[in-house]
N, CA, C and O atoms as a GROMACS GRO file, in nm:
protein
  268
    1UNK      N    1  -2.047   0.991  -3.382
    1UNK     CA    2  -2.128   0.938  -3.273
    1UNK      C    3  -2.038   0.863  -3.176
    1UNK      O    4  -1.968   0.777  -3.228
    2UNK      N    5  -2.025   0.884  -3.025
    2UNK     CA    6  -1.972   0.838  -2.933
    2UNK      C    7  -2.027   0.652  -2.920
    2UNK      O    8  -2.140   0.613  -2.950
    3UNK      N    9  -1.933   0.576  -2.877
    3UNK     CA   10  -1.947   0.479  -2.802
    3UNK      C   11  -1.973   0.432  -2.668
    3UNK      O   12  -1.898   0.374  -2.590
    4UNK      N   13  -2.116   0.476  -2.653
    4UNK     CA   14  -2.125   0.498  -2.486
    4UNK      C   15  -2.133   0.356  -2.410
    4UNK      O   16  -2.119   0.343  -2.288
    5UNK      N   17  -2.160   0.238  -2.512
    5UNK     CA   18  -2.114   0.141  -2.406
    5UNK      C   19  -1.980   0.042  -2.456
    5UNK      O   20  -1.965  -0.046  -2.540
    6UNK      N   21  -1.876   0.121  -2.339
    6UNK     CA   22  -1.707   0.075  -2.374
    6UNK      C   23  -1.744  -0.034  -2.281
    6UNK      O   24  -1.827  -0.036  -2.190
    7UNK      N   25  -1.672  -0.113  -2.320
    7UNK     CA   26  -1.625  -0.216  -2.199
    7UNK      C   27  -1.498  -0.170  -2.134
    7UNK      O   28  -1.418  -0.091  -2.183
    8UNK      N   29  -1.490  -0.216  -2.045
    8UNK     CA   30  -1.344  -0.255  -1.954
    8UNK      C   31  -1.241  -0.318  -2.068
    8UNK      O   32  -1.266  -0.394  -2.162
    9UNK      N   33  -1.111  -0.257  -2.022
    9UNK     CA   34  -1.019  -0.354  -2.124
    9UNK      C   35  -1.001  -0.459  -2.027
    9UNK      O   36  -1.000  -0.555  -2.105
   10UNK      N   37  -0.982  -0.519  -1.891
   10UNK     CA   38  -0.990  -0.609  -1.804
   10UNK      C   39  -1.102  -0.651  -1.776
   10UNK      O   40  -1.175  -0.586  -1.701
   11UNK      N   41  -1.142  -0.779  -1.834
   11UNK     CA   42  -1.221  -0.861  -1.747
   11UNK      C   43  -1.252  -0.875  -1.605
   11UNK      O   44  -1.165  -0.914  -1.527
   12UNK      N   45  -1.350  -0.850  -1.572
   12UNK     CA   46  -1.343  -0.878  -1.397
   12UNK      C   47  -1.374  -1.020  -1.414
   12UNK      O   48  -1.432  -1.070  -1.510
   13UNK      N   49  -1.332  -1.077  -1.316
   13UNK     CA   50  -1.321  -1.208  -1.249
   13UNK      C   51  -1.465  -1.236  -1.179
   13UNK      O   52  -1.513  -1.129  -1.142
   14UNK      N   53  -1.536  -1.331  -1.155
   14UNK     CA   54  -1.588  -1.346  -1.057
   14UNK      C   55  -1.614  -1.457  -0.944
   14UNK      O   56  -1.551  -1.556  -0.982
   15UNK      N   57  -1.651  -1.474  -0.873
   15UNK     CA   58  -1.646  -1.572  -0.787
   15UNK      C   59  -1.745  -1.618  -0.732
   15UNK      O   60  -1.806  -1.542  -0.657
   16UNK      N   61  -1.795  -1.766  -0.751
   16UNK     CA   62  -1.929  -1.838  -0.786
   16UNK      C   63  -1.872  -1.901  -0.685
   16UNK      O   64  -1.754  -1.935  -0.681
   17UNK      N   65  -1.979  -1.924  -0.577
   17UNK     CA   66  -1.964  -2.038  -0.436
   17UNK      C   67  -2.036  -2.113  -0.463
   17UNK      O   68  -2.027  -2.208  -0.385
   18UNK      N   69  -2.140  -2.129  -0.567
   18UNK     CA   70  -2.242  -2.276  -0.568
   18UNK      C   71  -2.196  -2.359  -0.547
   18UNK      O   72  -2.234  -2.408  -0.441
   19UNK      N   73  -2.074  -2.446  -0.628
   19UNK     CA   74  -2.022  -2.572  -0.660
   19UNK      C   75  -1.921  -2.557  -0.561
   19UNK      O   76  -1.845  -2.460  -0.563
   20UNK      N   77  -1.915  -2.660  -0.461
   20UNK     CA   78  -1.753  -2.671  -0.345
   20UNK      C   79  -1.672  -2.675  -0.443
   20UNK      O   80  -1.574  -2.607  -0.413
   21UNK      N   81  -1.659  -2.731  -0.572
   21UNK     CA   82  -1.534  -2.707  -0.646
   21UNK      C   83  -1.485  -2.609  -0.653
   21UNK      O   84  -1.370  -2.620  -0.608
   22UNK      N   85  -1.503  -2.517  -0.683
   22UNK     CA   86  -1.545  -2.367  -0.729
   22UNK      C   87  -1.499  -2.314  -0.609
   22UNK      O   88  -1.394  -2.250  -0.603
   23UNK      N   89  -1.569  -2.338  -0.512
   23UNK     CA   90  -1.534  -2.286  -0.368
   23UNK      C   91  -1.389  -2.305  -0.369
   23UNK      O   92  -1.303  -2.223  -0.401
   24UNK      N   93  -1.373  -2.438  -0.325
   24UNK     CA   94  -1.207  -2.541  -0.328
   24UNK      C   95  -1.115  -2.415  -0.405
   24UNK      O   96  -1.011  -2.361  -0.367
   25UNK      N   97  -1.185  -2.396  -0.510
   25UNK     CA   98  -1.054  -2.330  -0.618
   25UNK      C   99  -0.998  -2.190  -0.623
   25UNK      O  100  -0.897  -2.147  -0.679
   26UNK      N  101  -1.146  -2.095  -0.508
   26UNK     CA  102  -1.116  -2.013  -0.516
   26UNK      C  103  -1.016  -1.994  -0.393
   26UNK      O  104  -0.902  -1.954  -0.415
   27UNK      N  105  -1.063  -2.027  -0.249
   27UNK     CA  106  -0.995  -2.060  -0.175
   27UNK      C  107  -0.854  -2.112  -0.212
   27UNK      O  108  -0.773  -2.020  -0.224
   28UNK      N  109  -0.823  -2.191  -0.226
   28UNK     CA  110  -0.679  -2.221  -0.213
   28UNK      C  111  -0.608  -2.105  -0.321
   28UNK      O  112  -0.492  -2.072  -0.298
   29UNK      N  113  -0.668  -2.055  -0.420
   29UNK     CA  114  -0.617  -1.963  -0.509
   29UNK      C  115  -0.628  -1.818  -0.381
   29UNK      O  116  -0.521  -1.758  -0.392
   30UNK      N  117  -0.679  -1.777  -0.317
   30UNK     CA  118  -0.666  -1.657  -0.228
   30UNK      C  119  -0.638  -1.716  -0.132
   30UNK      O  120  -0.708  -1.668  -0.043
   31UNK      N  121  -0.538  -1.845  -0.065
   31UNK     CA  122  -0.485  -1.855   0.039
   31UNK      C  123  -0.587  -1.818   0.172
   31UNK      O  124  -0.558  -1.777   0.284
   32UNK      N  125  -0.704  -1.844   0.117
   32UNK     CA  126  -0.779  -1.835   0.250
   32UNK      C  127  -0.900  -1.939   0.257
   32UNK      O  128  -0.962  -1.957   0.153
   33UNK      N  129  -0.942  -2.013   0.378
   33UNK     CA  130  -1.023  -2.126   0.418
   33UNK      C  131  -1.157  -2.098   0.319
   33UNK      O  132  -1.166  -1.997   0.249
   34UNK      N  133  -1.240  -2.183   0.322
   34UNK     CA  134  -1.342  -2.196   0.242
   34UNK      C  135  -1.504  -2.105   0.310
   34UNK      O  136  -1.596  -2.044   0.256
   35UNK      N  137  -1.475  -2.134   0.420
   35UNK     CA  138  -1.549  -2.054   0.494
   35UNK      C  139  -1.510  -1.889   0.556
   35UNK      O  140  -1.578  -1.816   0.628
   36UNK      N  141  -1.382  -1.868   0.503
   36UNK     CA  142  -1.330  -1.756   0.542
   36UNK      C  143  -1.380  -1.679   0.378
   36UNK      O  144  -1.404  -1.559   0.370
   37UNK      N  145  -1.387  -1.743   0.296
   37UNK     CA  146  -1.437  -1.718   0.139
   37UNK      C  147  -1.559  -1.676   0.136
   37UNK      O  148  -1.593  -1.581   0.066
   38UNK      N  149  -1.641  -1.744   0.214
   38UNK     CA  150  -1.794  -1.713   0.225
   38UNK      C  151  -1.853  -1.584   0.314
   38UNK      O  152  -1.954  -1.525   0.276
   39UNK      N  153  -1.781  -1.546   0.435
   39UNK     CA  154  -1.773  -1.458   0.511
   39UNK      C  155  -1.740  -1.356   0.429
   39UNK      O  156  -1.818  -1.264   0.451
   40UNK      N  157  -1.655  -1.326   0.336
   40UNK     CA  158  -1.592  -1.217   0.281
   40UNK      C  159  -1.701  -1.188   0.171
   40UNK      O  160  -1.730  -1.070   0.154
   41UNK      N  161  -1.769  -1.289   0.090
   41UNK     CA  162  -1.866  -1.261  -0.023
   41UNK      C  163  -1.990  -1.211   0.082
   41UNK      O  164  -2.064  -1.133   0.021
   42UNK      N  165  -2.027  -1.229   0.203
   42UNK     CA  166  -2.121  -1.200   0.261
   42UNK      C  167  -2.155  -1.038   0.327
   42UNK      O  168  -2.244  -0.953   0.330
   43UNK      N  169  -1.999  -1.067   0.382
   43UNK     CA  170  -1.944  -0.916   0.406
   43UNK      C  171  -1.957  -0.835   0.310
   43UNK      O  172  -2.032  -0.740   0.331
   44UNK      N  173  -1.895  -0.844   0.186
   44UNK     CA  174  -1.916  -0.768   0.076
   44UNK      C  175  -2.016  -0.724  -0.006
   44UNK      O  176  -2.022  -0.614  -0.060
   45UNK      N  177  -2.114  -0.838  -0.012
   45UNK     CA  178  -2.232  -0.848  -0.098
   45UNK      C  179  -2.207  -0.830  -0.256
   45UNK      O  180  -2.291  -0.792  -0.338
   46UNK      N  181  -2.037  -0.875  -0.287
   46UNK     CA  182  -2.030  -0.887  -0.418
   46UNK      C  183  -1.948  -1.009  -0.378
   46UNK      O  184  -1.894  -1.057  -0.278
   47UNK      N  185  -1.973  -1.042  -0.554
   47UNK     CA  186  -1.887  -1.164  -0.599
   47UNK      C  187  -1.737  -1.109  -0.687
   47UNK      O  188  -1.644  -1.189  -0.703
   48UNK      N  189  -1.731  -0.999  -0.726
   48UNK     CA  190  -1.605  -0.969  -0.828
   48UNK      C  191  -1.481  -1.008  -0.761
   48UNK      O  192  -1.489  -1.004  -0.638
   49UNK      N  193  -1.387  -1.039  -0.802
   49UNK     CA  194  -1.247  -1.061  -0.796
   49UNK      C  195  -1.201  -0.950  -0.703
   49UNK      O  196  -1.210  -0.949  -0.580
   50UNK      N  197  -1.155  -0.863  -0.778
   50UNK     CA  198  -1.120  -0.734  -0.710
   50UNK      C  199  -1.176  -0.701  -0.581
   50UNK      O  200  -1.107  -0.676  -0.483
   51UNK      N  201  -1.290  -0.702  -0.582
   51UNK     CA  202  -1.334  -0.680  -0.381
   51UNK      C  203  -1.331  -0.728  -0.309
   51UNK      O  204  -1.344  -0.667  -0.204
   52UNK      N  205  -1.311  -0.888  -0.301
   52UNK     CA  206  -1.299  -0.984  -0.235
   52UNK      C  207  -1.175  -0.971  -0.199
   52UNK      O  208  -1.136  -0.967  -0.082
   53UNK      N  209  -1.096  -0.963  -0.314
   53UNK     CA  210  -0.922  -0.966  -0.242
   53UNK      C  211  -0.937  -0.836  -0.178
   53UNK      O  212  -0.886  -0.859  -0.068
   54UNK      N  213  -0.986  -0.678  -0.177
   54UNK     CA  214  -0.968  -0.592  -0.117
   54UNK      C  215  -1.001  -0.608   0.002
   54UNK      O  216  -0.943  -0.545   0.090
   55UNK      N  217  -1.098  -0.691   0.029
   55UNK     CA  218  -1.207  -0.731   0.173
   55UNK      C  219  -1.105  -0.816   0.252
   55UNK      O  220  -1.100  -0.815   0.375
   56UNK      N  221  -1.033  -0.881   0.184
   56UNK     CA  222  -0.918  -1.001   0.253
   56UNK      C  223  -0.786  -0.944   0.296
   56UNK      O  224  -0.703  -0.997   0.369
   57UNK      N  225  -0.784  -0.850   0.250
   57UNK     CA  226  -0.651  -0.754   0.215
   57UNK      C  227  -0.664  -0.675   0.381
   57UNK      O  228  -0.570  -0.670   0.460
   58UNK      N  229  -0.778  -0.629   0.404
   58UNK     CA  230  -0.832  -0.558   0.493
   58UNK      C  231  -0.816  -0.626   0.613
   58UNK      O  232  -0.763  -0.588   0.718
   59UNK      N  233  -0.888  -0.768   0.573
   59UNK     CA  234  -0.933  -0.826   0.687
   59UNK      C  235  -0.748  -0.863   0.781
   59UNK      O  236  -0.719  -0.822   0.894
   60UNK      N  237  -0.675  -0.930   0.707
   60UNK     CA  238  -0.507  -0.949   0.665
   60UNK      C  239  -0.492  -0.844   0.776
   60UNK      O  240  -0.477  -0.886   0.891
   61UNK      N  241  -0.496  -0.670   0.748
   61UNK     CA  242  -0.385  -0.587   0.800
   61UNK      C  243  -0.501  -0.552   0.957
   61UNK      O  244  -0.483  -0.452   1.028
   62UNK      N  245  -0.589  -0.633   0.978
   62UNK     CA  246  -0.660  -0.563   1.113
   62UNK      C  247  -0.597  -0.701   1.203
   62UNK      O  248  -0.580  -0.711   1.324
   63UNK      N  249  -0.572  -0.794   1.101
   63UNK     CA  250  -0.505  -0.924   1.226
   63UNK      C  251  -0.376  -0.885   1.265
   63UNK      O  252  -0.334  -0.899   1.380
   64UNK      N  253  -0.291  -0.819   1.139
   64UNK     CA  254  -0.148  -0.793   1.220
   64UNK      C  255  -0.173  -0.654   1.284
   64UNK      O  256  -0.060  -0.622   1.321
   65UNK      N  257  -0.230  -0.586   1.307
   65UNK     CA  258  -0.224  -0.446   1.377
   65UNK      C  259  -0.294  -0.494   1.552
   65UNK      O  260  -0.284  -0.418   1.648
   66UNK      N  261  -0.355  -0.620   1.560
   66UNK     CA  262  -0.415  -0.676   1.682
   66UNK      C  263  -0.279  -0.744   1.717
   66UNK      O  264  -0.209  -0.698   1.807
   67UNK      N  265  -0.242  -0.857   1.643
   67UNK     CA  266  -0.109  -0.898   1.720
   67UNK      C  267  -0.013  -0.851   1.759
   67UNK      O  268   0.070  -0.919   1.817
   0.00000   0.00000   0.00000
């Protein structure tokens, strides 16, 4: 009999804006403002690790391709 529910061997991360702490921590951990944090979870409509930095990653190469 198969194991149809595998997990991930990686944990996803996620990212909780309730608490400004939380906020504070994620922010300065992705080098980006606290409100630039909130824009990106909004934009996205997820909280995971992984999309957020992809969403920032994005946002990153459309500022240097304008300057």
């Amino acid at each position: 009999m198969e194991n149809l529910n595998q997990t991930p061997s990686i944990k996803e991360e996620i990212i909780l804006l309730s608490e400004e702490t939380d906020r504070n921590y994620w922010a300065k951990r992705l080098g980006v403002s606290s409100e630039a944090l909130k824009s990106a979870v909004r934009a996205t409509r997820c909280i995971t690790l992984t999309q957020i930095v992809a969403y920032l990653n994005k946002q990153k190469q459309k500022t240097v391709c304008i300057d």
